[in-house]
PAPA-866557 format. One record per atom (N, C-alpha, C, O): residue number from 1; x, y, z. Coordinates in nm, 4 decimals, always signed. Each point is the difference from the previous one (the first is absolute). Layout:
<rs>
NUM  X  Y  Z .
...
</rs>
This chain:
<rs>
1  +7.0027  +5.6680  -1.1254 .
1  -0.0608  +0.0769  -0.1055 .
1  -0.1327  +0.0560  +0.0510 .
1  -0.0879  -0.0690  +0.0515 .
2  +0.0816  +0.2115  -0.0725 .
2  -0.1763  +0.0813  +0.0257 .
2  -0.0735  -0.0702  -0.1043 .
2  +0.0463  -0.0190  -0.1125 .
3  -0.1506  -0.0158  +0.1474 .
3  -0.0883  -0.0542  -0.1148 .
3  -0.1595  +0.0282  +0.0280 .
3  -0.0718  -0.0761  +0.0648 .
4  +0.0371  +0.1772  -0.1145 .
4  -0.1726  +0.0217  -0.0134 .
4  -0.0917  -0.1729  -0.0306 .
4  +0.0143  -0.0673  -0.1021 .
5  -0.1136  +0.0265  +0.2346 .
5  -0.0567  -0.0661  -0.0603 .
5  -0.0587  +0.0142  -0.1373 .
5  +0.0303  +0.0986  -0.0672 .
6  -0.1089  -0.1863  +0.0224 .
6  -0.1283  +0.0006  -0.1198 .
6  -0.0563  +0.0759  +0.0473 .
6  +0.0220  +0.1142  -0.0404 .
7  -0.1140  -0.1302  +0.1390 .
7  -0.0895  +0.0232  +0.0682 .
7  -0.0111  +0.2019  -0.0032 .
7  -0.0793  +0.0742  -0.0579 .
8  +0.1963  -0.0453  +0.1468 .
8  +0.0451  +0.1388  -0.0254 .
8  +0.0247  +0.0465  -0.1598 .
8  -0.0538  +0.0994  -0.0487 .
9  +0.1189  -0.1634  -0.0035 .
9  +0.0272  +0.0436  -0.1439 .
9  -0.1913  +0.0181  -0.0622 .
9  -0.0313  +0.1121  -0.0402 .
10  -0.0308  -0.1754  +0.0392 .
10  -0.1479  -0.0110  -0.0500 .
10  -0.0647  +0.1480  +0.0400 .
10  -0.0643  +0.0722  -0.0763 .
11  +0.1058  -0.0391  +0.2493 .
11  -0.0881  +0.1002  +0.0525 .
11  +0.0965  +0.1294  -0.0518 .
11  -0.0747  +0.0956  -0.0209 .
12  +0.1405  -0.0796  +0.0081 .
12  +0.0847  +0.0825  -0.0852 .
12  -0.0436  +0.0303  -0.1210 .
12  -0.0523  +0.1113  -0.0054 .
13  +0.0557  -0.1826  -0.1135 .
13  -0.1137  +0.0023  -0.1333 .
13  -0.0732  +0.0474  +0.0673 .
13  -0.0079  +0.1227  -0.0064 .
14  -0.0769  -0.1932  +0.0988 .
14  -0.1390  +0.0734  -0.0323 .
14  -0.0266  +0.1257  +0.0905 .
14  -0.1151  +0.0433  -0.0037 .
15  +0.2166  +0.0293  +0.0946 .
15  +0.0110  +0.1216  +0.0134 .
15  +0.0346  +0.1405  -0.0762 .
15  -0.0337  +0.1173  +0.0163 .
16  +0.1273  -0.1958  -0.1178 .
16  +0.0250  +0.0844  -0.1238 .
16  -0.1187  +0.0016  -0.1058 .
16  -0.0074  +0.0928  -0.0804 .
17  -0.0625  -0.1708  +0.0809 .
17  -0.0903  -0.0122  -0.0769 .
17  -0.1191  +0.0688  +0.0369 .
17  -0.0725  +0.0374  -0.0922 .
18  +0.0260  -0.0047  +0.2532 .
18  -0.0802  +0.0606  +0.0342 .
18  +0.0731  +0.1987  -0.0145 .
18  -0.0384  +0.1165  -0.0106 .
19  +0.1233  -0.1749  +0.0177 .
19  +0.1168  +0.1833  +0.0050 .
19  -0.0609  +0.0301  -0.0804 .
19  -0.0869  +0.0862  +0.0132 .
20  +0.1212  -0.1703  -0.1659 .
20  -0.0027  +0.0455  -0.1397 .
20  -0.1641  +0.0240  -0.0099 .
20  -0.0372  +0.1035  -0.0552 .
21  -0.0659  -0.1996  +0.1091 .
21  -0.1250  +0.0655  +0.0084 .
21  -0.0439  +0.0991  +0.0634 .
21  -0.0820  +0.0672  -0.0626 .
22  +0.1045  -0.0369  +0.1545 .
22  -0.0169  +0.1126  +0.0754 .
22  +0.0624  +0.1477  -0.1143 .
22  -0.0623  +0.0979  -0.0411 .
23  +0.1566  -0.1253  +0.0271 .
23  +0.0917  +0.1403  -0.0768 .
23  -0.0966  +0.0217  -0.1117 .
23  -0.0499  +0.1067  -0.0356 .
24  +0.0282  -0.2528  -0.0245 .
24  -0.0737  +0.0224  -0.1497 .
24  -0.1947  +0.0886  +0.0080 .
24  -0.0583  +0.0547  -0.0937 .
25  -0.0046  -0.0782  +0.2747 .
25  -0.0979  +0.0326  -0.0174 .
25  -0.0087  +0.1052  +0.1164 .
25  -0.0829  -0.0263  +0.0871 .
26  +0.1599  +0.1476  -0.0720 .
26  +0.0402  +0.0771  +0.0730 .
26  -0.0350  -0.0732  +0.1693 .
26  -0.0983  +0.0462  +0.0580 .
27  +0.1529  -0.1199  -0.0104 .
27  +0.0234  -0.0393  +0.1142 .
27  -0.1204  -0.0967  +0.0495 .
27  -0.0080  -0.0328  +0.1184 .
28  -0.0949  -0.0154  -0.2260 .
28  -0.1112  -0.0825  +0.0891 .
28  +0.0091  -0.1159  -0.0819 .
28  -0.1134  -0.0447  -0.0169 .
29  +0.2191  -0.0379  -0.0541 .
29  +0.0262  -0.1041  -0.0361 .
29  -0.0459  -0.0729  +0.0600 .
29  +0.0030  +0.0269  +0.1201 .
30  -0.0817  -0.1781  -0.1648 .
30  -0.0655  -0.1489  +0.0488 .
30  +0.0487  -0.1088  -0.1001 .
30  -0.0039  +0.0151  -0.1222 .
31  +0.0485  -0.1225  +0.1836 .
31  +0.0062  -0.0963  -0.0872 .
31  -0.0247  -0.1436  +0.0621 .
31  +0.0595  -0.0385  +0.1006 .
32  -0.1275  -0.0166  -0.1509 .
32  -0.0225  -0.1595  +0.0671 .
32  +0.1262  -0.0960  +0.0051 .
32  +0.1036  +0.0095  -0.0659 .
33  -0.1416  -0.1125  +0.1691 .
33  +0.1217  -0.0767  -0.0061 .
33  +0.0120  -0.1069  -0.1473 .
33  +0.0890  -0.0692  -0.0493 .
34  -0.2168  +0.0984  +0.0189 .
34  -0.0011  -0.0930  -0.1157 .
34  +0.0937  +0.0820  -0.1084 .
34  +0.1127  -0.0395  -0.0299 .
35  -0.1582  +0.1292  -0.0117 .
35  +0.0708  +0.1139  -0.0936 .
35  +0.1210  +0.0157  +0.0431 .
35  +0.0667  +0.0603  -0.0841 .
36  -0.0072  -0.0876  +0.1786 .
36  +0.1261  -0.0102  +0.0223 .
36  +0.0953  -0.0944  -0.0400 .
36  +0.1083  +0.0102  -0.0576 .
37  -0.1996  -0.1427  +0.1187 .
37  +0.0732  -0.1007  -0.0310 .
37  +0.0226  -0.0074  -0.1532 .
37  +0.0978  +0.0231  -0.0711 .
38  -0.2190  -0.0621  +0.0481 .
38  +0.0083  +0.0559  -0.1945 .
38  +0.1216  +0.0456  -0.0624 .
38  +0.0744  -0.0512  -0.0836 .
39  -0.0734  +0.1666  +0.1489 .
39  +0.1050  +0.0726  -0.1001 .
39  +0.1246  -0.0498  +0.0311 .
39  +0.0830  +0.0158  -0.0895 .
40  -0.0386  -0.0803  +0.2060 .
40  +0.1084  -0.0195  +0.0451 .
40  +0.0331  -0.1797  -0.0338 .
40  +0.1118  -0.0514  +0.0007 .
41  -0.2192  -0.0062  -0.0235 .
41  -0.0063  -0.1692  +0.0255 .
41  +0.0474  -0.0402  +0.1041 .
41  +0.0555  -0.1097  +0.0069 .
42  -0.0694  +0.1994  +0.1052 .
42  -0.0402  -0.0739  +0.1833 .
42  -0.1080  -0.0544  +0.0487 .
42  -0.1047  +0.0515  +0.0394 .
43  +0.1409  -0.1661  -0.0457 .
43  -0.0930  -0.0684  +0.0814 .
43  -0.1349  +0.0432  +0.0655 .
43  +0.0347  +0.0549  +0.1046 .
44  -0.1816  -0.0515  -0.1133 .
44  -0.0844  +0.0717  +0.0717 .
44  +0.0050  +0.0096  +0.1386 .
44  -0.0268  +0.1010  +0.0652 .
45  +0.0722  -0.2405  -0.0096 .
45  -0.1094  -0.0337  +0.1216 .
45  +0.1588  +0.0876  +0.0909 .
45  +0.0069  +0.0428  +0.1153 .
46  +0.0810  -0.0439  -0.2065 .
46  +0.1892  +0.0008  +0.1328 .
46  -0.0615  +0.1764  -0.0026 .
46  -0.0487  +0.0522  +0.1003 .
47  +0.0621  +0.0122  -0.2198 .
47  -0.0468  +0.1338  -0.0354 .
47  -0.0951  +0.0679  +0.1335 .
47  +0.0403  +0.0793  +0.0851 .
48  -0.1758  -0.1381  -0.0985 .
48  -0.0950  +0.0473  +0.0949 .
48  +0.0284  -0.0022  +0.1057 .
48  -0.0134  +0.1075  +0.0585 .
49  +0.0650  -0.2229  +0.0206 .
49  +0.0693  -0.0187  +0.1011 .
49  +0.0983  +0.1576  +0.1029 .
49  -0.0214  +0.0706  +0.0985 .
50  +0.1569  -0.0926  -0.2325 .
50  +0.0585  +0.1131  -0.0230 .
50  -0.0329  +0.1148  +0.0216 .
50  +0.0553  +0.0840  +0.0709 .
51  -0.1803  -0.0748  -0.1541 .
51  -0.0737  +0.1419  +0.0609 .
51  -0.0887  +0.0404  +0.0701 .
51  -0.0504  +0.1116  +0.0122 .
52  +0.0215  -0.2588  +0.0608 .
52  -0.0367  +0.0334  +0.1151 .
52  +0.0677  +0.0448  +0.1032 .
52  -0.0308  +0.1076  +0.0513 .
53  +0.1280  -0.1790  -0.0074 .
53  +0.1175  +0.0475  +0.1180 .
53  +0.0440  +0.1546  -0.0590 .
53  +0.0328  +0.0748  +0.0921 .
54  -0.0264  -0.0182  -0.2165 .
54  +0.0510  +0.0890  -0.0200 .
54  -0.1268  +0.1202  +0.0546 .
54  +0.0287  +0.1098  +0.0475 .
55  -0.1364  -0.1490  -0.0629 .
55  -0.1167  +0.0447  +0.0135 .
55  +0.0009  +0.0330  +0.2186 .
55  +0.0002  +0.1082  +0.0587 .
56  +0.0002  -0.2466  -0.0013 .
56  +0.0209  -0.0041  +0.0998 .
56  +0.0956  +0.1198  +0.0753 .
56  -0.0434  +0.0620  +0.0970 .
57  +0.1928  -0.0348  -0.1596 .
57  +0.0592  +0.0849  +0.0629 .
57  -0.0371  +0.1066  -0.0317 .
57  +0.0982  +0.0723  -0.0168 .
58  -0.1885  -0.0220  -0.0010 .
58  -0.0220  +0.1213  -0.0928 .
58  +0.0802  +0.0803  -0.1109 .
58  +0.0204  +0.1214  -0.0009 .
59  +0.0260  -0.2276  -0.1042 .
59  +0.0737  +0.0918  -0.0900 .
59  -0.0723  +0.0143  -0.0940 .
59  +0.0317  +0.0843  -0.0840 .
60  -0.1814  -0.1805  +0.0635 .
60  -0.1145  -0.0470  -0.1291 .
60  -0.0990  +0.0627  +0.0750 .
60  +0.0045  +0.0095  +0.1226 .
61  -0.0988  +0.0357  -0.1970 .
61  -0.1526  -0.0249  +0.0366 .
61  -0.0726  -0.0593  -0.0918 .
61  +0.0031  +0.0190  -0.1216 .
62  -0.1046  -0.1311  +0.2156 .
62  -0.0451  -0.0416  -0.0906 .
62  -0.1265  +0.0455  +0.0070 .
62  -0.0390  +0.0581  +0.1013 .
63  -0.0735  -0.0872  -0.2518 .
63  -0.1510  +0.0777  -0.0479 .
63  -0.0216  -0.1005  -0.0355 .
63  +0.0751  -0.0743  -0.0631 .
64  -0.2152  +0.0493  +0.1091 .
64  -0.1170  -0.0722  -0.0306 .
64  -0.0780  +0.0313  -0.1527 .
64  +0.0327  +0.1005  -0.0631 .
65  -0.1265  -0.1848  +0.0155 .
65  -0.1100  +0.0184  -0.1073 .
65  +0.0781  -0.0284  -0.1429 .
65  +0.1118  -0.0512  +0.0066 .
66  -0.1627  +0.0802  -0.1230 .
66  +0.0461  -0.0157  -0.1252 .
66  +0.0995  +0.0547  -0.0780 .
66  +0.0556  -0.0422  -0.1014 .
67  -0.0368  +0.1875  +0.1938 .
67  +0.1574  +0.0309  -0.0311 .
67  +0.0674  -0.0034  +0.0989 .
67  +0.0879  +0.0861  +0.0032 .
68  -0.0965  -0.1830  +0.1195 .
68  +0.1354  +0.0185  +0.0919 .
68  +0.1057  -0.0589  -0.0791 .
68  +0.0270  -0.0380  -0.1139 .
69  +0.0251  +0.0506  +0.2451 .
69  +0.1490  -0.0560  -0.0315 .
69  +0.1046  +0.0587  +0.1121 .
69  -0.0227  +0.0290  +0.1175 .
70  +0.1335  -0.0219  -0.1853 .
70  +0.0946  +0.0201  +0.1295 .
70  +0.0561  +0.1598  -0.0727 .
70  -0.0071  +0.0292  -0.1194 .
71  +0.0625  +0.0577  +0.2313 .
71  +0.0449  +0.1231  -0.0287 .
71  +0.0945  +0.0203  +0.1385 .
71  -0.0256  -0.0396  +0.1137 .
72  +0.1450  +0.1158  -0.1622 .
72  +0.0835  +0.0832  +0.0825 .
72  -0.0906  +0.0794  +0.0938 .
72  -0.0924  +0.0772  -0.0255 .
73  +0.1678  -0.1357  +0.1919 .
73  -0.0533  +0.0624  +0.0772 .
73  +0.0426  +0.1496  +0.0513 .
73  -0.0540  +0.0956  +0.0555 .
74  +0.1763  -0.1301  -0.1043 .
74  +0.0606  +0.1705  -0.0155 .
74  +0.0382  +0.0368  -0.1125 .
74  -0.0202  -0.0670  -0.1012 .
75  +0.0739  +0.1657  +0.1024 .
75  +0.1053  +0.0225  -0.1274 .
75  +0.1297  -0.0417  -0.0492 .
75  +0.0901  -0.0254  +0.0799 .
76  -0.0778  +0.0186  -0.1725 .
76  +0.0918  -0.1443  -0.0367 .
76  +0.1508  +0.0894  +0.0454 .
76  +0.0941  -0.0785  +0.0123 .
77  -0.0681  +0.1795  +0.0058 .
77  +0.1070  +0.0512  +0.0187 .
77  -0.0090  -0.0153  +0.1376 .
77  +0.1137  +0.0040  +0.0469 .
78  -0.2074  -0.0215  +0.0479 .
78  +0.0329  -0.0541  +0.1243 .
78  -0.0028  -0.1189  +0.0386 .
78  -0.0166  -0.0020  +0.1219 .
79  +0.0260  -0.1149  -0.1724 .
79  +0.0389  -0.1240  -0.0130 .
79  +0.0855  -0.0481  -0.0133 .
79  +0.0292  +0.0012  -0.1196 .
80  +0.0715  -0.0730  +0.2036 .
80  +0.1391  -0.0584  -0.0632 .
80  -0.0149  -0.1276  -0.0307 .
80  -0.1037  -0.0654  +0.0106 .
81  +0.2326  +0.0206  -0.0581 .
81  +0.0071  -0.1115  -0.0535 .
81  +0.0127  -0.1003  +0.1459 .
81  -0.0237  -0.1196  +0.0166 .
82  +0.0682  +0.2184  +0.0703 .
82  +0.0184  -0.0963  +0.1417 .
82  -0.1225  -0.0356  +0.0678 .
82  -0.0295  -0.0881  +0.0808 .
83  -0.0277  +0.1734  -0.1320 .
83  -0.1651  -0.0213  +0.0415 .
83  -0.0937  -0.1353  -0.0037 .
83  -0.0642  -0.0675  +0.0805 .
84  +0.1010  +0.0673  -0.2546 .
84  -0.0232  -0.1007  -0.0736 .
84  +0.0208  -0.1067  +0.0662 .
84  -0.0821  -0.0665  +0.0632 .
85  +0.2378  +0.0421  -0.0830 .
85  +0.0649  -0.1077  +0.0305 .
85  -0.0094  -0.0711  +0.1685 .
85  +0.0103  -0.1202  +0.0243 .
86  -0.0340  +0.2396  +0.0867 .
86  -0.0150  -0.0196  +0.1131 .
86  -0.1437  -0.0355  +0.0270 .
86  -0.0016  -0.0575  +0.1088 .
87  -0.1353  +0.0668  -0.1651 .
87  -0.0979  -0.0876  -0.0299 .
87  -0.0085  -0.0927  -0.0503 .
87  -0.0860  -0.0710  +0.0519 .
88  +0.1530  +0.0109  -0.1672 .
88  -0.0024  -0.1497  -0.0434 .
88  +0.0662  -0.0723  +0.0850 .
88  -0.0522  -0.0943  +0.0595 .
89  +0.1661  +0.1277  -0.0453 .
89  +0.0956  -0.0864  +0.0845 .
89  +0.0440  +0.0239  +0.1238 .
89  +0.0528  -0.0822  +0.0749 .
90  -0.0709  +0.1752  -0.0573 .
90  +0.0108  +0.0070  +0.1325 .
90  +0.1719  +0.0987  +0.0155 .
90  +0.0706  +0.0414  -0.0920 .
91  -0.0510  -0.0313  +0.2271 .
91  +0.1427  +0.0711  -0.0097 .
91  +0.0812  -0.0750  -0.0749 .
91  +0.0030  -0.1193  -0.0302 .
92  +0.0670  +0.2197  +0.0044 .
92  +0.1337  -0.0371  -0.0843 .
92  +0.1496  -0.0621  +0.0516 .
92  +0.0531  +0.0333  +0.1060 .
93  -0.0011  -0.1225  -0.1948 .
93  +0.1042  -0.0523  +0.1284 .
93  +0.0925  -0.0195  -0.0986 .
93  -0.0216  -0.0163  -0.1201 .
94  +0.1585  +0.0197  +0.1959 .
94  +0.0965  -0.0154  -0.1004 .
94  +0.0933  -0.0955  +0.0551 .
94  +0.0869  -0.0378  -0.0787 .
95  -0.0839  -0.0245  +0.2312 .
95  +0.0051  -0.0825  +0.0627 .
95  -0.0517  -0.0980  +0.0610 .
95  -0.1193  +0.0295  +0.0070 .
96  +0.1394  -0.1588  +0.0569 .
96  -0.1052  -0.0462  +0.0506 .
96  +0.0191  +0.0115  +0.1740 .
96  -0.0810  -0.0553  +0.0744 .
97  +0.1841  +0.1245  -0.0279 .
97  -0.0411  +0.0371  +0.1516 .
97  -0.0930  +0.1288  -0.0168 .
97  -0.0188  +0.0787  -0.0927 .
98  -0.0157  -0.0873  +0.1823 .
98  -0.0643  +0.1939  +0.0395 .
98  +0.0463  +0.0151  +0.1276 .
98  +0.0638  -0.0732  +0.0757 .
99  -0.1211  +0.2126  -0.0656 .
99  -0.0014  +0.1042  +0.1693 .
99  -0.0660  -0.0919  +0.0687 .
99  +0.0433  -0.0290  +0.1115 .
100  -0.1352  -0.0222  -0.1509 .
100  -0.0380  -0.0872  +0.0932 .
100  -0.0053  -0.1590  +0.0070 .
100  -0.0877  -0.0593  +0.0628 .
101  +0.1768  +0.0038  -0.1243 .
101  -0.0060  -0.1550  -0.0206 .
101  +0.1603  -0.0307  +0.0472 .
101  +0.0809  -0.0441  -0.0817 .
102  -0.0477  +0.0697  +0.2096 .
102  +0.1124  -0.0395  +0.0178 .
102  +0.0632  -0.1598  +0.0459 .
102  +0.0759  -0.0314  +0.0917 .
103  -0.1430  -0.0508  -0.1979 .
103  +0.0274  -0.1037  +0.0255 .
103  +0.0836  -0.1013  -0.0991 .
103  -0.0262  -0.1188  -0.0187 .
104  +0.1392  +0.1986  -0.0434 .
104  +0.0771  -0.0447  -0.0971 .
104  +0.1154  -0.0667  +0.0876 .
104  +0.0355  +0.0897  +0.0764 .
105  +0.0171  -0.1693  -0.0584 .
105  +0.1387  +0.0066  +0.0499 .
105  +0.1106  +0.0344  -0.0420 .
105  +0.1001  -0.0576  +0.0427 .
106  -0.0883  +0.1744  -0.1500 .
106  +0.1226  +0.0755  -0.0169 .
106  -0.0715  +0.1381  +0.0701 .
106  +0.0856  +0.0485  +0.0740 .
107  -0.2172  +0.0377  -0.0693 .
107  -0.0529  +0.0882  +0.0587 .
107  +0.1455  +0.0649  +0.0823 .
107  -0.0066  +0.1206  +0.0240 .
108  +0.0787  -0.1610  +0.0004 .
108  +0.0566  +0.0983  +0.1397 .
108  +0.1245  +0.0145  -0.0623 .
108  +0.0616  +0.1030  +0.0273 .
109  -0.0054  -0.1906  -0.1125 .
109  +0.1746  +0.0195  -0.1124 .
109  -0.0611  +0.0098  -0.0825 .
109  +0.0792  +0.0009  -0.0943 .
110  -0.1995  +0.0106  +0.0472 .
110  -0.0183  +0.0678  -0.2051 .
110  +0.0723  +0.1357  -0.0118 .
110  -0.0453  +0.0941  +0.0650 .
111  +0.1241  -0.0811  -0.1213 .
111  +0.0978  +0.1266  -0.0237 .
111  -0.0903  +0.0464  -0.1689 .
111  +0.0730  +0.0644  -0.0753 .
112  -0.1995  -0.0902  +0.0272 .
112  -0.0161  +0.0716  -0.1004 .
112  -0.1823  +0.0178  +0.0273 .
112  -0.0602  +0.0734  -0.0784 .
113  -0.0130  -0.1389  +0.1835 .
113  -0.1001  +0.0505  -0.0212 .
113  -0.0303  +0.1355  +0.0423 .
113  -0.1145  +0.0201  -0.0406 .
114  +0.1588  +0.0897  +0.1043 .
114  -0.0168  +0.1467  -0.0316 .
114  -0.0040  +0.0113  -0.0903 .
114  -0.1001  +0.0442  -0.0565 .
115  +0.2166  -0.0816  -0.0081 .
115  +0.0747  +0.1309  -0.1655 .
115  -0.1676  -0.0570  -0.1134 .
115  -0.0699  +0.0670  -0.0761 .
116  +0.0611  -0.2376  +0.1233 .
116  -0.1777  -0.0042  -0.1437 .
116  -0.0921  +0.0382  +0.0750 .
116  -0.0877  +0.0381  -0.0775 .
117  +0.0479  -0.0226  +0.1940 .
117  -0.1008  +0.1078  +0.0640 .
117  +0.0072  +0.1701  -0.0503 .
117  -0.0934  +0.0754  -0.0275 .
118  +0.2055  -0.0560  +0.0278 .
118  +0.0165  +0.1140  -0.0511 .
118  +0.0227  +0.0433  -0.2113 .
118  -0.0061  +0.0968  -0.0759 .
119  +0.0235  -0.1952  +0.0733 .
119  -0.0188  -0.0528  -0.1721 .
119  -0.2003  +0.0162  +0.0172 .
119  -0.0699  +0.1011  +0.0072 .
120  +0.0370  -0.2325  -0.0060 .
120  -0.1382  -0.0024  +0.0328 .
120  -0.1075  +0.1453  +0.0403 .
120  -0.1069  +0.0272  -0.0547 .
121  +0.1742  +0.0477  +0.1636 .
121  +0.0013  +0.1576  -0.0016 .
121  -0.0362  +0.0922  -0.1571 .
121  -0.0940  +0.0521  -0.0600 .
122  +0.1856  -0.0675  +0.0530 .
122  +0.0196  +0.0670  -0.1284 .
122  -0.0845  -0.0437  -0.1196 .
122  -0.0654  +0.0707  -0.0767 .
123  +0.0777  -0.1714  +0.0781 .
123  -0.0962  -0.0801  -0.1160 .
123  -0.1383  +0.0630  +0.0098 .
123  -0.0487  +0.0801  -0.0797 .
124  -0.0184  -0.1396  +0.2138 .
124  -0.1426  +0.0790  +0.0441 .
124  +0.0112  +0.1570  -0.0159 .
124  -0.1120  +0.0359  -0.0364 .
125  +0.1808  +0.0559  +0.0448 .
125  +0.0073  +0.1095  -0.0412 .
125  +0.0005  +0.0293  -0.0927 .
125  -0.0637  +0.1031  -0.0213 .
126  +0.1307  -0.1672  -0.0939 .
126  -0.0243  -0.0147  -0.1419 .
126  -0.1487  -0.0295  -0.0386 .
126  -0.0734  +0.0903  -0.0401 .
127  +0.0337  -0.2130  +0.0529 .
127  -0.1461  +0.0001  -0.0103 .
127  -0.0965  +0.0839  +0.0701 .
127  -0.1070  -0.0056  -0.0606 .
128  +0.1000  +0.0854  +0.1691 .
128  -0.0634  +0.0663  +0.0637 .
128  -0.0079  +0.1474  -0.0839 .
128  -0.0952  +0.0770  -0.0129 .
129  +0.2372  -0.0690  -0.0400 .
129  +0.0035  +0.1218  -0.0822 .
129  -0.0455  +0.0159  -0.1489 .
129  +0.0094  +0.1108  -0.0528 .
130  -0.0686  -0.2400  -0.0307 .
130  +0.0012  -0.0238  -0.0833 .
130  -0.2276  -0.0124  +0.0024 .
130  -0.0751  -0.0643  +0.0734 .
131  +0.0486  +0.1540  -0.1829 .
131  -0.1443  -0.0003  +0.0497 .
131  -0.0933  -0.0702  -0.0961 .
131  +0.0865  -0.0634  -0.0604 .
132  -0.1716  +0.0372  +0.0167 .
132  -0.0428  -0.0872  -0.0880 .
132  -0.0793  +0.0670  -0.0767 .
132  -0.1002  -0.0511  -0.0499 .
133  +0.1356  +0.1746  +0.0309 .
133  -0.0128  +0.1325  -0.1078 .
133  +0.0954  +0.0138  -0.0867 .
133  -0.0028  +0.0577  -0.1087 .
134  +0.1347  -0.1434  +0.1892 .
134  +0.0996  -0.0445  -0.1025 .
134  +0.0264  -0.0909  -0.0535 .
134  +0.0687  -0.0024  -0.1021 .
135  -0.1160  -0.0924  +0.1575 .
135  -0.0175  -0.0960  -0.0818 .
135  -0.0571  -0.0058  -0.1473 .
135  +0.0449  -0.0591  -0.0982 .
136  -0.1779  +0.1526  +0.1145 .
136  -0.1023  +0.0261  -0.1045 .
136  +0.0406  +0.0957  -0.0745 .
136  -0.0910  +0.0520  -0.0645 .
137  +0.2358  +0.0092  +0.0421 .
137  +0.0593  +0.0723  -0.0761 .
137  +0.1039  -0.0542  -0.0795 .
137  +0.0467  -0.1075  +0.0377 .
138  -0.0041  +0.1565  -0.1335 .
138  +0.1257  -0.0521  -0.0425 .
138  +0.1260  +0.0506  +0.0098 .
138  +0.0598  +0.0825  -0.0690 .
139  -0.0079  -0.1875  +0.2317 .
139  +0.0849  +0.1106  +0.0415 .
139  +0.1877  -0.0246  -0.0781 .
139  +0.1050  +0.0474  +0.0435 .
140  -0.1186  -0.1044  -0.1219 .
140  +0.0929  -0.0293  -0.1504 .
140  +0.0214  +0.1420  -0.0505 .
140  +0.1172  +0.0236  -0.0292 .
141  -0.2121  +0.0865  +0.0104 .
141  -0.0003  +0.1093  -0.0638 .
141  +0.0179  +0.0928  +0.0988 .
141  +0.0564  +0.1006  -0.0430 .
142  -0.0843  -0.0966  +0.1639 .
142  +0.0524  +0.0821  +0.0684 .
142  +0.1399  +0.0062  +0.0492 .
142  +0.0474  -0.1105  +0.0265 .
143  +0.0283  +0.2101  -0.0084 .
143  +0.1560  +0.0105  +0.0402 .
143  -0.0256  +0.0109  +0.1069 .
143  -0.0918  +0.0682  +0.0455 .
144  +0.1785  -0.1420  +0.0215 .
144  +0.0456  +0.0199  +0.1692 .
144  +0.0325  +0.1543  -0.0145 .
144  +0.0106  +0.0725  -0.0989 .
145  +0.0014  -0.0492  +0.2377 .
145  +0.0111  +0.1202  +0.0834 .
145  +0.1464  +0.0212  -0.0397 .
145  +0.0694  -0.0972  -0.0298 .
146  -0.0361  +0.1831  +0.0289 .
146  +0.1853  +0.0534  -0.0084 .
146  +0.0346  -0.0126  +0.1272 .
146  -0.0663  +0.0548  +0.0880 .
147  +0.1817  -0.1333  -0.0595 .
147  +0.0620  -0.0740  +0.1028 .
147  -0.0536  -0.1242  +0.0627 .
147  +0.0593  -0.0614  +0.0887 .
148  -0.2064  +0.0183  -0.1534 .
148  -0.0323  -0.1004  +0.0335 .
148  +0.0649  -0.1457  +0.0089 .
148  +0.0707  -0.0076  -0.1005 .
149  -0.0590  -0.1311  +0.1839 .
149  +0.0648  -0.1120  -0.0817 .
149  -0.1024  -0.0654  -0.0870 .
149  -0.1228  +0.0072  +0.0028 .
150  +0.1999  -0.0691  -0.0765 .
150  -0.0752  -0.0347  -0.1398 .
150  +0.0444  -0.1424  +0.0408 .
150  +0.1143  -0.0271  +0.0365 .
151  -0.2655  -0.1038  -0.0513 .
151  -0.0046  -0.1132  -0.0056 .
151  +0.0932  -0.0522  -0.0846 .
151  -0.0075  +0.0546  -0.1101 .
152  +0.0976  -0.1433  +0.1169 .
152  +0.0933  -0.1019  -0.0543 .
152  -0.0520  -0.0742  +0.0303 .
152  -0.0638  -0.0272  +0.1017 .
153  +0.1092  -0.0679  -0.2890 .
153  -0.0948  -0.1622  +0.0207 .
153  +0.1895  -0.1063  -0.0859 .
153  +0.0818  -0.0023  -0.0920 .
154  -0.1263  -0.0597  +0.2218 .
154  +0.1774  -0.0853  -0.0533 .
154  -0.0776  -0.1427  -0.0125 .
154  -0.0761  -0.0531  +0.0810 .
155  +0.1259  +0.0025  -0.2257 .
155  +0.0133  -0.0739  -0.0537 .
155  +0.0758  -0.1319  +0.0483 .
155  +0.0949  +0.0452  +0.0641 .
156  -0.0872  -0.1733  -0.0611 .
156  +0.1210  -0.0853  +0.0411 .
156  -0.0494  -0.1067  -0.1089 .
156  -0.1202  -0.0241  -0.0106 .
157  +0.2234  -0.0445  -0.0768 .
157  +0.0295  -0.0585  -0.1073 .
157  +0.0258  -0.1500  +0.0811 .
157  +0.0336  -0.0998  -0.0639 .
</rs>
């Protein structure tokens, strides 16, 4: 199963949340980690943390004095979600060999790790394509593209 840490899920909120500030104050949105957590009931100290490393890769900047806080270092339409996710956690894996960890002992007869490397592929392309301008929209109301595929969500009883 793909599973977004906490950790990622948190810096996510609070990228949409800086989106939604930014949009709301024509592009020079600030918000503290405190005011974040707040609104969200995350934890302070995991939060700050959070936005620090997010800060670190340059996707945050952070401001000093009585109104800092943290703000989009770019524009939220140039931000992906892979972005995100590839700063909290690091690369993405959908296996536990890699290109470079050839020390499984099936490594040389695994007849399926291409096809989830190439799953995994795709996935990161999905998130890479997905920007956190959309996130901060409601993309429920927007229609896919004509000929687009449309997300299926299956159920099991």
């Amino acid at each position: 199963m793909l599973r977004l840490s906490k950790k990622t899920d948190y810096a996510l909120m609070a990228m949409k949340h800086l989106a939604l500030q930014s949009a709301a104050s024509g592009g020079m949105g600030a918000a503290s980690a405190r005011e974040i957590a707040e609104h969200y009931d995350i934890p302070i100290e995991l939060l700050a943390k959070i936005l620090q490393r997010l800060a670190r890769r340059g996707l945050l900047t952070s401001h000093q004095g009585t109104r800092g806080g943290y703000s989009l270092a770019r524009p939220a339409t140039v931000i992906s979600v892979a972005d995100v996710i590839q700063a909290v956690d690091g690369p993405l894996t959908v296996t536990a060999c890699s290109v470079h960890d050839q020390g499984c002992g099936q490594y040389s007869k695994c007849n399926v790790r291409d096809p989830l490397w190439r799953i995994k592929d795709r996935i990161i392309s999905a998130l890479a394509a997905t920007s956190v301008a959309e996130l901060a929209t409601d993309m429920a109301a927007i229609p896919p593209p004509a000929g687009a595929a449309v997300p299926v969500s299956v159920l099991r009883k």
